[in-house]
C-alpha atoms as a printed R data frame, in Angstrom:
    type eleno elety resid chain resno       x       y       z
1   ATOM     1    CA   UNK     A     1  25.271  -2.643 -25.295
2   ATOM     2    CA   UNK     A     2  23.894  -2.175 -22.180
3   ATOM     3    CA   UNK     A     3  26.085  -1.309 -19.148
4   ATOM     4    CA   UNK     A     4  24.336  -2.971 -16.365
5   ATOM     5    CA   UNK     A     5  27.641  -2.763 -13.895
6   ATOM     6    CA   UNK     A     6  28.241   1.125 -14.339
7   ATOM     7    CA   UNK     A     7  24.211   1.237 -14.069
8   ATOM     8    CA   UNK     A     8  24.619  -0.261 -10.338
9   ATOM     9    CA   UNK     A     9  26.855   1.643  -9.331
10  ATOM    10    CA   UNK     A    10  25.703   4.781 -10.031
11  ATOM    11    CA   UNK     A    11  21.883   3.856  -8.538
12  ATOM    12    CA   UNK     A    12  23.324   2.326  -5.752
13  ATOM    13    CA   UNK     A    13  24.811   5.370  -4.120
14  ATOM    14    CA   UNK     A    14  21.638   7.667  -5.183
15  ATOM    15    CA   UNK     A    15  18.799   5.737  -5.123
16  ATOM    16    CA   UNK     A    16  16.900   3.181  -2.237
17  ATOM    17    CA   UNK     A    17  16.552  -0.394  -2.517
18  ATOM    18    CA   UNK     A    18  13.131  -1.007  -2.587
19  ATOM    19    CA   UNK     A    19  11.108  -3.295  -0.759
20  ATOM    20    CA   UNK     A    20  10.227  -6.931  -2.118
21  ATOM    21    CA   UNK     A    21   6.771  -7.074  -0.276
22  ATOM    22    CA   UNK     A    22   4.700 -10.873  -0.111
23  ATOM    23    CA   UNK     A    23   1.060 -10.430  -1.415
24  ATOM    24    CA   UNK     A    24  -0.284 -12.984   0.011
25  ATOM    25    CA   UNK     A    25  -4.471 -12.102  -1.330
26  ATOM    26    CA   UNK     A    26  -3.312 -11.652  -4.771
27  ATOM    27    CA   UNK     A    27  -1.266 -15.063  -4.620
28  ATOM    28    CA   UNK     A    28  -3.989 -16.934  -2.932
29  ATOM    29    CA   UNK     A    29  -6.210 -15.019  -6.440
30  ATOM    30    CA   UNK     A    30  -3.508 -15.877  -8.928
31  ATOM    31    CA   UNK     A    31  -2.717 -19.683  -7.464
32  ATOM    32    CA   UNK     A    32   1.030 -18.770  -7.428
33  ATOM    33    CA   UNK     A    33   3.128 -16.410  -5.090
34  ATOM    34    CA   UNK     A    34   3.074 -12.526  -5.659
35  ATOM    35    CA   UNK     A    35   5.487 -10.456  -5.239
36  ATOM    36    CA   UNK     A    36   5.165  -6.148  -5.152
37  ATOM    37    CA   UNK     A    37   8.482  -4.003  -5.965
38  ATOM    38    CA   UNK     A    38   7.725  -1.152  -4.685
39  ATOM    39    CA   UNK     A    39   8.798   2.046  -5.968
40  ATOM    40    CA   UNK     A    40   6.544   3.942  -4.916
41  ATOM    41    CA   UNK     A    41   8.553   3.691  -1.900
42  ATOM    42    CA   UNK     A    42  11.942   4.924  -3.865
43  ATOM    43    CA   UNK     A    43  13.420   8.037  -2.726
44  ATOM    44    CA   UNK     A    44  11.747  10.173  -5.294
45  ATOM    45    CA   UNK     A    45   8.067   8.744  -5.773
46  ATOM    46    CA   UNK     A    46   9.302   6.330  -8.738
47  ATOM    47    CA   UNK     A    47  11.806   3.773 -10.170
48  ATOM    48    CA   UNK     A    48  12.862   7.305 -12.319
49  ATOM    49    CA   UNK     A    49  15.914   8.132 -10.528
50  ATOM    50    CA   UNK     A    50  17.188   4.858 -11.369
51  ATOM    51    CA   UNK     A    51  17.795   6.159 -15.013
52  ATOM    52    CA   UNK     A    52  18.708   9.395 -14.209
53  ATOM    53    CA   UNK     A    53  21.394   8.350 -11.376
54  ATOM    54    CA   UNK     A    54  22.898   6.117 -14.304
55  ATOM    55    CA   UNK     A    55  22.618   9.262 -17.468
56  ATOM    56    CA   UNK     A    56  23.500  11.782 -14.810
57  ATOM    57    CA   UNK     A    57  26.701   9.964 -13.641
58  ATOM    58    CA   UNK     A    58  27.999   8.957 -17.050
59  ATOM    59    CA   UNK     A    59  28.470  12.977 -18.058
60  ATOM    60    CA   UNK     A    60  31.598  14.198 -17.953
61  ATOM    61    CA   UNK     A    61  32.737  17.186 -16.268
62  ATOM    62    CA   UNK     A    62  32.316  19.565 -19.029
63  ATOM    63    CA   UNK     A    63  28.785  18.129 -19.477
64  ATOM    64    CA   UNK     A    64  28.353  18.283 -15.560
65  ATOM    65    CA   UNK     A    65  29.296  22.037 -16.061
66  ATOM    66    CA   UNK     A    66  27.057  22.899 -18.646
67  ATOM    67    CA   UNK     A    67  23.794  21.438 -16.872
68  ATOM    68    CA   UNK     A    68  21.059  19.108 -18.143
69  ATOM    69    CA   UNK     A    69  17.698  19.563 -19.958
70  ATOM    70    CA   UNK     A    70  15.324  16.848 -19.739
71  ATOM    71    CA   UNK     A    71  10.986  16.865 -20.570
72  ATOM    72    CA   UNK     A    72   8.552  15.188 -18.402
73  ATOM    73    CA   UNK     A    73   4.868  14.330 -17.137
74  ATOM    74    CA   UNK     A    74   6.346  14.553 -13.668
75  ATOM    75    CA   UNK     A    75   8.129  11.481 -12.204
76  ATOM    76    CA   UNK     A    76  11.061  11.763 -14.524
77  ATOM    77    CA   UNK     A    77  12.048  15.448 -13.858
78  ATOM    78    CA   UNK     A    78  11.921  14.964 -10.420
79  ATOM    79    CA   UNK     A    79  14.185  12.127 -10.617
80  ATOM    80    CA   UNK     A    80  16.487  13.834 -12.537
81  ATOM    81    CA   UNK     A    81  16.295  17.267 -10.740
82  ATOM    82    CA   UNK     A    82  17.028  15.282  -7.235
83  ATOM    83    CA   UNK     A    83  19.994  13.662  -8.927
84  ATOM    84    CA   UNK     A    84  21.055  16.745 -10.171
85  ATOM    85    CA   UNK     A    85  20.908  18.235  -6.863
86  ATOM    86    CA   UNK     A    86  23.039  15.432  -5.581
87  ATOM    87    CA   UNK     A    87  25.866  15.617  -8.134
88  ATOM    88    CA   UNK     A    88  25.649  19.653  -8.326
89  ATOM    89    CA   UNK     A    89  24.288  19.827 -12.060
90  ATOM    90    CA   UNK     A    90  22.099  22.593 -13.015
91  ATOM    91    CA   UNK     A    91  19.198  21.339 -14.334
92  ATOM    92    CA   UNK     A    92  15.909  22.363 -16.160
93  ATOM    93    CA   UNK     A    93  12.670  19.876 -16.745
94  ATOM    94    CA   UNK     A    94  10.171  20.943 -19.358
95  ATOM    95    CA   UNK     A    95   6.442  19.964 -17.829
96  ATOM    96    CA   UNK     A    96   3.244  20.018 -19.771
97  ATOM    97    CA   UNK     A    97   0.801  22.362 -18.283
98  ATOM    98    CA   UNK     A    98  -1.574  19.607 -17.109
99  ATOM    99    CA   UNK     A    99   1.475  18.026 -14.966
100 ATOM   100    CA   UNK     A   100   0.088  16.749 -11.464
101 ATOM   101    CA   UNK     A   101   0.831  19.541  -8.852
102 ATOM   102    CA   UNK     A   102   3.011  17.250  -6.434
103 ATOM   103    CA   UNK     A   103   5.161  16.554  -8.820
104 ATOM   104    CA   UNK     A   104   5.869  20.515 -10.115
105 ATOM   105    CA   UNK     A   105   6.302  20.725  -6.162
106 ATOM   106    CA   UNK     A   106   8.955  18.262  -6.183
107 ATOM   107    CA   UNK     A   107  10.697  19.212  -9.171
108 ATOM   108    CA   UNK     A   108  11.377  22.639  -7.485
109 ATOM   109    CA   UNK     A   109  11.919  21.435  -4.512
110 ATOM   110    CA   UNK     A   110  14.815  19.612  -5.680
111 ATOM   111    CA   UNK     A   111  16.451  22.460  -7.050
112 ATOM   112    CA   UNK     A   112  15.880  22.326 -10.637
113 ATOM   113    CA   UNK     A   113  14.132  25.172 -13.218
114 ATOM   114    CA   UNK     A   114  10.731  23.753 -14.104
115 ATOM   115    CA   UNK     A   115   8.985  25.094 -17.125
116 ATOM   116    CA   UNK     A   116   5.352  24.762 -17.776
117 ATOM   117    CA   UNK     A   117   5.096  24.538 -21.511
118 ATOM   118    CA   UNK     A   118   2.568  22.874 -24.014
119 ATOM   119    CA   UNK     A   119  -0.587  21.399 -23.446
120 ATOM   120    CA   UNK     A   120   0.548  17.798 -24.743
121 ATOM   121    CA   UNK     A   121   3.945  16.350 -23.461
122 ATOM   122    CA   UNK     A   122   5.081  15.970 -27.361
123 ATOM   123    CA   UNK     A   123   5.007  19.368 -27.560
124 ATOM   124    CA   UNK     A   124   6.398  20.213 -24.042
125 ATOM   125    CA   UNK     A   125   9.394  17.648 -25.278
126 ATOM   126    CA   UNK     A   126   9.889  19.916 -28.410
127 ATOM   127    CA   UNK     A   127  10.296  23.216 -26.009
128 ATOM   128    CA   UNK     A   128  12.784  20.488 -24.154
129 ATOM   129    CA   UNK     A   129  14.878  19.086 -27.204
130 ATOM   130    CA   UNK     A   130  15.406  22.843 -29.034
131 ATOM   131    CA   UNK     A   131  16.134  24.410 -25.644
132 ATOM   132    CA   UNK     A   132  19.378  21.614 -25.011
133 ATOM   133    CA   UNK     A   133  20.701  22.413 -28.491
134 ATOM   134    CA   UNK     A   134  20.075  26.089 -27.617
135 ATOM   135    CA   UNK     A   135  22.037  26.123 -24.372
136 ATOM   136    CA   UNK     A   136  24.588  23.183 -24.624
137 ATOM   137    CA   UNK     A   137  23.310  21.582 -22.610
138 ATOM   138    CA   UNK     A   138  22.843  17.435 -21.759
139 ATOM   139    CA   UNK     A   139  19.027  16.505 -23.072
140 ATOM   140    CA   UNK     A   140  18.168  13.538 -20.241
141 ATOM   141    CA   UNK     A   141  15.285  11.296 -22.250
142 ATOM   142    CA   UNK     A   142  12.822   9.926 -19.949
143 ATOM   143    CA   UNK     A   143  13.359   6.958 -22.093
144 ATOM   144    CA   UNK     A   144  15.095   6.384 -24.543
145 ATOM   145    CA   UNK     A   145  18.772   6.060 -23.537
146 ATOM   146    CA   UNK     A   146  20.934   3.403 -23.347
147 ATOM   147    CA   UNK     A   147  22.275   4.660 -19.742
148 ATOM   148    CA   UNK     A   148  18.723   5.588 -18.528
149 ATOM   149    CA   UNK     A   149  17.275   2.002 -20.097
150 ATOM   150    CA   UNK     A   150  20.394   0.644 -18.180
151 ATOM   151    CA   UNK     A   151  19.670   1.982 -14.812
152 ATOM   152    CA   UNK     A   152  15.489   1.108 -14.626
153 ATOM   153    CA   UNK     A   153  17.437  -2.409 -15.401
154 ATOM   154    CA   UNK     A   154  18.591  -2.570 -12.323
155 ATOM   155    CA   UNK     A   155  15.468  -3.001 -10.390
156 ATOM   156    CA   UNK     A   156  15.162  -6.088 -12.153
157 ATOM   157    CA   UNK     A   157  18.592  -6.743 -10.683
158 ATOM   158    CA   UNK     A   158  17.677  -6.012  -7.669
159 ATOM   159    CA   UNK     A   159  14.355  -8.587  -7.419
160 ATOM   160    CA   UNK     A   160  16.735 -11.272  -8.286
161 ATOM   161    CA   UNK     A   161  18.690 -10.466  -5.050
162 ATOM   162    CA   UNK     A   162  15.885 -10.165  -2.886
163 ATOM   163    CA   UNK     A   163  14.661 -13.870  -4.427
164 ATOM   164    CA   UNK     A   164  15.280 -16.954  -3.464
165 ATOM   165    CA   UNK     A   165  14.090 -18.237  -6.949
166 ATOM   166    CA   UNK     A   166  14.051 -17.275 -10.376
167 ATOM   167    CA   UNK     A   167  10.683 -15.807 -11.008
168 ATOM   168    CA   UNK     A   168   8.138 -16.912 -13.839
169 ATOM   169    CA   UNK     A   169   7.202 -13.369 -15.005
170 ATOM   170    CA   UNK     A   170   7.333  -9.636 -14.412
171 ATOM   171    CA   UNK     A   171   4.653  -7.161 -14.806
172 ATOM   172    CA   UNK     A   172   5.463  -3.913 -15.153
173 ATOM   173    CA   UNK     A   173   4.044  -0.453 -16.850
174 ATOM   174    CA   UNK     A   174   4.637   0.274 -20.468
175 ATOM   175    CA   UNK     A   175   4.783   4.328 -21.387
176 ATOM   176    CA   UNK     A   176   8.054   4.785 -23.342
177 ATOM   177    CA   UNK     A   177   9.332   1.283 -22.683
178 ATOM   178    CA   UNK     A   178  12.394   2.329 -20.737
179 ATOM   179    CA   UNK     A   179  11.797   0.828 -17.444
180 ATOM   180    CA   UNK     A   180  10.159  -2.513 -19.275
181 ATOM   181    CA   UNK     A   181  12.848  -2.508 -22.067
182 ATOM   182    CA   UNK     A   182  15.533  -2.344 -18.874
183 ATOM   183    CA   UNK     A   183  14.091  -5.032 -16.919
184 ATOM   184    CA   UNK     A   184  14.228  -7.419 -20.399
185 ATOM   185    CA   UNK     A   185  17.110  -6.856 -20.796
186 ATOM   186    CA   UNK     A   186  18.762  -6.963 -17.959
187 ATOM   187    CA   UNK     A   187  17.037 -10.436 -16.869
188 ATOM   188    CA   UNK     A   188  17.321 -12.062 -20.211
189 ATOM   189    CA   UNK     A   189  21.333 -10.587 -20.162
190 ATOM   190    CA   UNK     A   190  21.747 -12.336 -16.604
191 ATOM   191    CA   UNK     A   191  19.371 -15.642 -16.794
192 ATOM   192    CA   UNK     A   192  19.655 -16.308 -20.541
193 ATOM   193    CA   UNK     A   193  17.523 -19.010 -21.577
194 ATOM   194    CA   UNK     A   194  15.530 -19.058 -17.801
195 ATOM   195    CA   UNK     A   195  14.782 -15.502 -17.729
196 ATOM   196    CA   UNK     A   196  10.928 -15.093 -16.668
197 ATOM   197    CA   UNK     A   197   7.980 -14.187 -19.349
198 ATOM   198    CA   UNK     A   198   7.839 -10.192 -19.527
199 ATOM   199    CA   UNK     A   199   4.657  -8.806 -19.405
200 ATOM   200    CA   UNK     A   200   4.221  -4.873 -20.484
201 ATOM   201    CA   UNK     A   201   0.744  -3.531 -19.199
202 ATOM   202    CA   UNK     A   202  -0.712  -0.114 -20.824
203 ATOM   203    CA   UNK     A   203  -2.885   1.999 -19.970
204 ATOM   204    CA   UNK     A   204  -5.934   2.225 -22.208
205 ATOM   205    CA   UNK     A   205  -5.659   6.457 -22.621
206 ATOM   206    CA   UNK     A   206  -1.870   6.231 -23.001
207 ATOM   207    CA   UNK     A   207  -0.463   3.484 -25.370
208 ATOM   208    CA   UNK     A   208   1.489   4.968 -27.441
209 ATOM   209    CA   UNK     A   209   4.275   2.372 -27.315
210 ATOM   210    CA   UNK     A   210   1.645  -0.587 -27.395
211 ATOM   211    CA   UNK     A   211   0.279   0.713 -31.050
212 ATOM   212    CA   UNK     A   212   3.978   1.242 -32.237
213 ATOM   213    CA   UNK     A   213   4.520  -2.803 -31.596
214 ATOM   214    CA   UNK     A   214   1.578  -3.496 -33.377
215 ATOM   215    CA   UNK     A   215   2.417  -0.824 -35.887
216 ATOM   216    CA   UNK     A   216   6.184  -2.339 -36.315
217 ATOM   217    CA   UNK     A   217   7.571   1.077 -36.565
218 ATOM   218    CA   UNK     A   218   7.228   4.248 -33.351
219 ATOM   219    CA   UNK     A   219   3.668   5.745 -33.993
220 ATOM   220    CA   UNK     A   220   1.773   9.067 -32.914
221 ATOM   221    CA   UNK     A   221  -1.597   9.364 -30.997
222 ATOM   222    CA   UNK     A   222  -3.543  11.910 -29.390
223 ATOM   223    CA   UNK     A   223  -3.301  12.078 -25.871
224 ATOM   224    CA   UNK     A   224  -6.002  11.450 -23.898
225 ATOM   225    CA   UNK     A   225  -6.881  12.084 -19.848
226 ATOM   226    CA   UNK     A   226  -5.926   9.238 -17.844
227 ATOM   227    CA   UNK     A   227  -5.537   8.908 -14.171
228 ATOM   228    CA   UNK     A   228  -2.249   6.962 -15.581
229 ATOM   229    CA   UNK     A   229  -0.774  10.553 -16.559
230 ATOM   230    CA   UNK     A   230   2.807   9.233 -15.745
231 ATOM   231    CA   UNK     A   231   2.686   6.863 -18.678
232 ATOM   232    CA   UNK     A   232   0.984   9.583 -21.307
233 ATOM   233    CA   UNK     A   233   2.836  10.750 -24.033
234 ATOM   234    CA   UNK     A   234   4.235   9.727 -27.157
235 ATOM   235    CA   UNK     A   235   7.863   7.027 -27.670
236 ATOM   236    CA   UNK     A   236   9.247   9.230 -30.430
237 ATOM   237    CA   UNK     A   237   9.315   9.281 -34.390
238 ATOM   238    CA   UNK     A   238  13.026   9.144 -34.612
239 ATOM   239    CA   UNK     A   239  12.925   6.499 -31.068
240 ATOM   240    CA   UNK     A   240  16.284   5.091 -31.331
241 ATOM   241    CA   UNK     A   241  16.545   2.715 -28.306
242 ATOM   242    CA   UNK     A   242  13.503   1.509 -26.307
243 ATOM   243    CA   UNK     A   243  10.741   0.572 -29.291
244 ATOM   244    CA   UNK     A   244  13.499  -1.993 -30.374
245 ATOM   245    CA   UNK     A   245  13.872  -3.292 -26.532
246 ATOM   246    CA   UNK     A   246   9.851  -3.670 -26.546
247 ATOM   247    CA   UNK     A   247   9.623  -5.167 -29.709
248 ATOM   248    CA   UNK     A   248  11.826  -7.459 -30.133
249 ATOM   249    CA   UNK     A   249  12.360  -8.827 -25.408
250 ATOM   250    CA   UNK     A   250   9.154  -8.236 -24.450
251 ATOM   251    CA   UNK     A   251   6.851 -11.629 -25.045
252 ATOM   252    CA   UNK     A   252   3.256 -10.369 -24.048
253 ATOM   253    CA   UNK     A   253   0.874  -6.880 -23.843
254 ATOM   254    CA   UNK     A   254  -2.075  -5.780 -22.408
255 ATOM   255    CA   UNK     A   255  -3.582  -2.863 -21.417
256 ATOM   256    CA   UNK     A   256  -5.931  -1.641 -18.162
257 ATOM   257    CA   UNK     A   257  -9.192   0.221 -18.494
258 ATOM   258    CA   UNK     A   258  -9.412   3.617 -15.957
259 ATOM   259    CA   UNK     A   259 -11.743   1.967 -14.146
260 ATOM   260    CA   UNK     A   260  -9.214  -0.838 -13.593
261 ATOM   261    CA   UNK     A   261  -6.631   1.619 -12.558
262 ATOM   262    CA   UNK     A   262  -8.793   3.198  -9.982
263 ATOM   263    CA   UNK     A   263  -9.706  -0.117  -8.541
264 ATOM   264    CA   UNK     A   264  -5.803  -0.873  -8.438
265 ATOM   265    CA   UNK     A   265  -5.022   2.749  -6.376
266 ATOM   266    CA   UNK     A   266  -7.993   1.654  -4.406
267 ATOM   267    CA   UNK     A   267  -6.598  -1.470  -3.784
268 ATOM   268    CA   UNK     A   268  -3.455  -0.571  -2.811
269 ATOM   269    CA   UNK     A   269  -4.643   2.445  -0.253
270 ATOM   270    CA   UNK     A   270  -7.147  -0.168   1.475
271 ATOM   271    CA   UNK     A   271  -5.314  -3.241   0.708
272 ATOM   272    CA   UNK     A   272  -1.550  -2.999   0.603
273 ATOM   273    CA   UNK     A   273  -1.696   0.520   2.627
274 ATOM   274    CA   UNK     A   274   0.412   1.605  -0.293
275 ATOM   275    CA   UNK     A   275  -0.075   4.603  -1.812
276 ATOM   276    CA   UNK     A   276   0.162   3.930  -5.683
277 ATOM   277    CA   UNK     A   277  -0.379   6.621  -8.832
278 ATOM   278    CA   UNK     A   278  -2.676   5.329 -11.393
279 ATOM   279    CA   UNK     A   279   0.550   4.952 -13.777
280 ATOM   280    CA   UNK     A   280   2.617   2.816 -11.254
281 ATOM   281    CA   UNK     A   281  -0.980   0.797 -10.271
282 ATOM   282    CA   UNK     A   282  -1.396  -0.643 -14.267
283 ATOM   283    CA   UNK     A   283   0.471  -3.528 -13.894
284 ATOM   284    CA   UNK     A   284  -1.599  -4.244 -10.511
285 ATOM   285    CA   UNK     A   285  -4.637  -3.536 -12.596
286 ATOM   286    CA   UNK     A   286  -4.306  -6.191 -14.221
287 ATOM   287    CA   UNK     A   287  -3.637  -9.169 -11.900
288 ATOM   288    CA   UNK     A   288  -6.734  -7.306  -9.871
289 ATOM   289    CA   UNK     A   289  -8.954  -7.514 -13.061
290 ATOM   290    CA   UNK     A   290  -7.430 -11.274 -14.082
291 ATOM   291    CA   UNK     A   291  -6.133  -9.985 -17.437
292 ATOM   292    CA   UNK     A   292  -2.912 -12.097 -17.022
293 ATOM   293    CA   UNK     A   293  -3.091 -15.791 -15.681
294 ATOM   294    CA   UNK     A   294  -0.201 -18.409 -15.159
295 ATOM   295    CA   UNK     A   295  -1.068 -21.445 -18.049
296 ATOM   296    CA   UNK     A   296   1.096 -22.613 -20.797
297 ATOM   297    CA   UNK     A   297   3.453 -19.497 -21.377
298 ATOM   298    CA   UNK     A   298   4.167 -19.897 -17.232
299 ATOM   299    CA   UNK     A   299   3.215 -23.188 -16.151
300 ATOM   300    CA   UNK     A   300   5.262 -23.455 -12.642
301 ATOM   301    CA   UNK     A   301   2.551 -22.293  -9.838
302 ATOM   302    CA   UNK     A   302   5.449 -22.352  -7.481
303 ATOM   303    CA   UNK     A   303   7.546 -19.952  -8.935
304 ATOM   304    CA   UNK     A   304   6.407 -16.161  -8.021
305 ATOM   305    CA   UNK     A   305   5.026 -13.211 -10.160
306 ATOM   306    CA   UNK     A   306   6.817 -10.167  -9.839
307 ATOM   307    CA   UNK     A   307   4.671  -6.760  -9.788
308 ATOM   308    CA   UNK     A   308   5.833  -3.359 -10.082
309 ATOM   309    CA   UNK     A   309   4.358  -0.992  -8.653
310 ATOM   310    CA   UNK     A   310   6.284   2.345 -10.493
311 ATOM   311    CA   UNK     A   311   5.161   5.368  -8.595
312 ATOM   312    CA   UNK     A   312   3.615   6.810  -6.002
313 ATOM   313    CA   UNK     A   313   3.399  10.311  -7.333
314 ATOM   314    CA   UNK     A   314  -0.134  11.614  -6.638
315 ATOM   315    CA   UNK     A   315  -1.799  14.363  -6.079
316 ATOM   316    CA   UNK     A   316  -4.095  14.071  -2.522
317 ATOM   317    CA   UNK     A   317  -7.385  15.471  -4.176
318 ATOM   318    CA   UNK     A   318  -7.174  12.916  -6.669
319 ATOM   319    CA   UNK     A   319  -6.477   9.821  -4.466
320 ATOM   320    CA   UNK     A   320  -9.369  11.330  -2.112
321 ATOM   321    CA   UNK     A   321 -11.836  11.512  -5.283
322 ATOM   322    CA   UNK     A   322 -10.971   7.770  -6.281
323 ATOM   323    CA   UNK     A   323 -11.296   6.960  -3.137
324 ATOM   324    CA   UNK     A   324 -14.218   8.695  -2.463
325 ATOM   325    CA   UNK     A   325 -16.144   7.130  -5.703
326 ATOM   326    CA   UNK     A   326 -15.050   3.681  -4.242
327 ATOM   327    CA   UNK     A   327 -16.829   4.344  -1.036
328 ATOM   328    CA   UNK     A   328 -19.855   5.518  -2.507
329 ATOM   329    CA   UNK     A   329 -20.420   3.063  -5.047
């Protein structure tokens, strides 16, 4: 069970309510209104600290004591080393070496240890998991944890406030299916029978989670360079929490080419004047590239779609170089 109250509580005095923004080109593209949460505006870069203010806040002091460990591409060790910092838990975040330089910069920055180890974030996670059961210490899953699937939830809480009507479907990024299990849940927990169509996007390079649904059981792939490097990585052999949330509340896929992405990022520098990492831009990617359409599943123009945009993470030289290949082409 799913504390979505505790969750609140615990984002609500760590974490920023986002902004609901109108996109008013996309809805006049889709034929219905479009809506943009965006957390790439949050107070770390990403809808991450959502989780870790819930996981974080649910230790107890002897926990608190003896620190956290968690792994991460980027987005989720910063989350959980700025939490940390709040709450005065020591904290370390195992990075893969091919982590995105602003986010190593804010992972120190808040505070925490960061350890560049592996060249694959499975393996960087092993270093992660053997080094909590070395120490005693708290291991924070970027994903699959009832209290961290709890607390993404409550951005979907959150859109429902900022609404003046239930909407027909969320989009929203798929990696290890905590922030899309959340949102299910926590809308179909709330609305019931009226809870909108959920719609998990992937990236091509980084699906992991997609070919575990279609697999019916958690699955292992290579990983593969994406400019969606916030969603790489693999769900988990053993994945106790969020494969079930995917499989079972989440009613459609699909998945976003890099070139997509990049026209997404590009989209929302020049468009939106949002700045937008290639992993928080899938979901965009697709309404851009008209892989999802309101018809039959969602059949009510007048109710909105509901965006996420996840992160806004990025390192400048690699916004400048998709940016740059969309000017010159």
């Amino acid at each position: 069970m799913l504390d979505f109250a505790q969750a609140t509580d615990a984002v609500r005095g760590i974490a920023r309510r986002t902004p609901l923004l109108e996109a008013p080109q996309l809805s006049l593209q889709l034929g219905a209104p479009v809506w943009l949460k965006a957390e790439c505006l949050q107070v770390t870069g990403s809808f991450k600290v959502r989780g870790a203010a819930a996981r974080l806040a649910a230790l107890s002091e002897q926990e608190r004591g003896r620190g956290v460990v968690a792994c991460s591409s980027g987005n989720h060790g910063r989350a959980v080393a700025y939490v940390a910092q709040c709450l005065g838990v020591p904290a370390t975040v195992c990075v893969p070496t091919w982590v995105d330089p602003v986010k190593l910069e804010g992972i120190r920055a808040e505070g925490a240890e960061a350890l560049l180890v592996g060249d694959t974030f499975d393996e960087s996670e092993a270093h992660a998991l053997e080094l909590a059961s070395k120490s005693g210490r708290t291991y924070v899953s970027a994903y699959d944890d009832p209290w961290v699937i709890a607390g993404q939830g409550t951005l979907a809480l959150e859109v429902l406030d900022q609404l003046d009507v239930v909407p027909q479907a969320v989009l929203a990024p798929l990696s290890g299916g905590g922030l899309i299990g959340g949102i299910a849940a926590a809308l179909q927990e709330k609305l019931s029978g009226d809870a909108p169509r959920i719609v998990a996007v992937s990236a091509e390079n980084a699906a992991v989670m997609l070919a575990s649904v279609r697999a019916g059981k958690p699955v292992e792939l290579p990983e593969q360079e994406t400019l969606a490097n916030a969603l790489a990585g693999g769900i988990g052999i053993d994945n106790q929490y969020s494969f079930q949330l995917v499989r079972d509340r989440v009613q459609e896929h699909l998945s976003v080419s890099e070139a997509q992405i990049e026209a997404a990022m590009v989209h929302a520098a020049t468009s939106l004047r949002l700045v937008v990492e290639g992993g928080g831009a899938v979901a965009l990617a697709a309404l851009l590239a008209g892989a999802w359409q309101p018809g039959v599943a969602a059949p009510d123009p007048e109710r909105p779609v509901v965006v996420v945009l996840s992160g806004g993470n990025v390192a400048p030289a690699t916004l400048a170089s998709v940016l740059s290949r969309w000017s010159s082409s």
